[in-house]
Every structure is written in structure tokens, then in C-alpha cells.
C-alpha atoms as an extended CHARMM CRD file, in Angstrom:
* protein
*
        50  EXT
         1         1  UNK       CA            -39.4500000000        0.6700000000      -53.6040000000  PROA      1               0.0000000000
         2         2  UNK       CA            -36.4140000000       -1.6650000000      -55.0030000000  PROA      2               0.0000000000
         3         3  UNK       CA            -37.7190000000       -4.5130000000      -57.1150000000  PROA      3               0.0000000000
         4         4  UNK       CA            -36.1590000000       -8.0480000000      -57.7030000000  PROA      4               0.0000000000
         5         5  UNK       CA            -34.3720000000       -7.1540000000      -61.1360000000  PROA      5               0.0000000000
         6         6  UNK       CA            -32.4170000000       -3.7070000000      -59.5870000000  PROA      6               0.0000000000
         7         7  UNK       CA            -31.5740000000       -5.8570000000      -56.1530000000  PROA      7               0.0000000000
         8         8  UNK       CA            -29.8080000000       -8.5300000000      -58.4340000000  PROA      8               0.0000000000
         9         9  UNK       CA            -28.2500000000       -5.7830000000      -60.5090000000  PROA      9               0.0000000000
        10        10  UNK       CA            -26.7160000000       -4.0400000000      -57.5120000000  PROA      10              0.0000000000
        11        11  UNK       CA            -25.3450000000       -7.3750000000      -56.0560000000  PROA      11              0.0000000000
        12        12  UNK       CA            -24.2450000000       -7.9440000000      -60.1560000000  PROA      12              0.0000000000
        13        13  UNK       CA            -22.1440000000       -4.5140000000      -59.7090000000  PROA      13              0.0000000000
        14        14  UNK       CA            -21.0120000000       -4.8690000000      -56.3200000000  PROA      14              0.0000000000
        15        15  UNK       CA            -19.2280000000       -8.3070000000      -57.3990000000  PROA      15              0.0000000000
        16        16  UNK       CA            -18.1780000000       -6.3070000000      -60.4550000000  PROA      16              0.0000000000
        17        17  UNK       CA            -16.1360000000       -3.9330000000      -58.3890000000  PROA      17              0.0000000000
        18        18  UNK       CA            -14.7570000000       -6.4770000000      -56.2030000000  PROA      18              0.0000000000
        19        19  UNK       CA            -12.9820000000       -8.1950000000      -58.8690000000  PROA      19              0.0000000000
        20        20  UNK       CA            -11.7990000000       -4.6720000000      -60.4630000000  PROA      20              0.0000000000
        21        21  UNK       CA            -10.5810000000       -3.7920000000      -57.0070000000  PROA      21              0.0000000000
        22        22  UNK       CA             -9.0400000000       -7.4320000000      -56.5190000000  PROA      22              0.0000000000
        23        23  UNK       CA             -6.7110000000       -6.7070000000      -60.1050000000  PROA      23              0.0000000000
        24        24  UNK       CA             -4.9410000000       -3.9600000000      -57.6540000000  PROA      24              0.0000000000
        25        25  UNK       CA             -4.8590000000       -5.9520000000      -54.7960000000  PROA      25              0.0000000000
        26        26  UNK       CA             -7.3750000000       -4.0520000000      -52.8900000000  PROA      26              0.0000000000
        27        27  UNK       CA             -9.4960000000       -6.8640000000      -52.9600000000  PROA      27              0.0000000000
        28        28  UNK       CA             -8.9550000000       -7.9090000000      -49.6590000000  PROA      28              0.0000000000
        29        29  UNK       CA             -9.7740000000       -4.7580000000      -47.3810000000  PROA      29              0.0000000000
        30        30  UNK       CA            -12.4690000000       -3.3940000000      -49.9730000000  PROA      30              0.0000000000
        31        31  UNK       CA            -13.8180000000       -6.1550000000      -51.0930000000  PROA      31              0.0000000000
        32        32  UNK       CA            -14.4780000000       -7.7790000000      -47.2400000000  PROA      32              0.0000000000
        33        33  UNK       CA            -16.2210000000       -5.0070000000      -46.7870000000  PROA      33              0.0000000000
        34        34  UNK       CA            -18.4340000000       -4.0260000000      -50.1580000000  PROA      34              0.0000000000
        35        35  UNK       CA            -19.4470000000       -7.6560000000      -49.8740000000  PROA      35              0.0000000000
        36        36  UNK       CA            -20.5440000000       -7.5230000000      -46.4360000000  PROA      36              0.0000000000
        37        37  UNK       CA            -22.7170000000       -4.6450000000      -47.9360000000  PROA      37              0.0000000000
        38        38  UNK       CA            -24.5100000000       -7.0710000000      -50.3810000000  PROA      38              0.0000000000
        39        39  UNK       CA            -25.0400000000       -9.7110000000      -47.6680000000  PROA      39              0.0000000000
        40        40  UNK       CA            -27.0000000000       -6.7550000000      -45.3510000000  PROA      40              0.0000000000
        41        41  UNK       CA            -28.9830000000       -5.5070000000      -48.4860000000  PROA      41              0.0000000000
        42        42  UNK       CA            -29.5540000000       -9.0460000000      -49.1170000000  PROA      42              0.0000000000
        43        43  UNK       CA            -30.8650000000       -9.9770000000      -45.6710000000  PROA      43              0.0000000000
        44        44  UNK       CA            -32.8330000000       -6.6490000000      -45.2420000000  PROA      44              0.0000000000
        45        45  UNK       CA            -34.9830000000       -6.8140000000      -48.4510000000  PROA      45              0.0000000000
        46        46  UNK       CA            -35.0350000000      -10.3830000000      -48.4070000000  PROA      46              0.0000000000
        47        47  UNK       CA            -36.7420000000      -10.2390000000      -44.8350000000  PROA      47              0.0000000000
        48        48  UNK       CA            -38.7720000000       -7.4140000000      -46.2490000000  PROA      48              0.0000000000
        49        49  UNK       CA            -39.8590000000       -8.4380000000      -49.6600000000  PROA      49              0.0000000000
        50        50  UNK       CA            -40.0630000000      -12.4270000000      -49.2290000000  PROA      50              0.0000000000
């Protein structure tokens, strides 16, 4: 069961790699997509847990 700090931690890393991915210009295709990751995970536990 995911708690509050490893949820914000995950969404901390996803960001993370976004702007890693961005410095190569693959920001735009893989970033779209990790963040639409974080917004699911986001709305799932959120729905769950709150």
C-alpha cells in the first residue's frame, strides 16, 4: 500500500526525468506521455486514498 511521502516522490522523479529527457529534446514525445502517467497515478490514488 503506497503512502503520501513515496506518491510525491514518484511524481518528484517522474518530473525529474522529464526535464533530463527535455536537455535531448525528447521532451516532447516522452515527456507528454510520462506525465500523463503521473496525472493517472495521481487521479487513481487520489480517488482511492482521499
Amino acid at each position: 500500500m503506497m503512502n503520501h511521502f513515496f506518491l510525491s516522490l514518484f511524481s518528484y522523479t517522474i518530473v525529474l526525468m522529464w526535464l533530463i529527457l527535455n536537455r535531448f529534446n525528447l521532451g516532447h514525445f516522452f515527456g507528454d506521455f510520462l506525465m500523463s502517467i503521473v496525472i493517472l497515478y495521481w487521479g487513481f490514488f487520489s480517488y482511492n486514498f482521499f
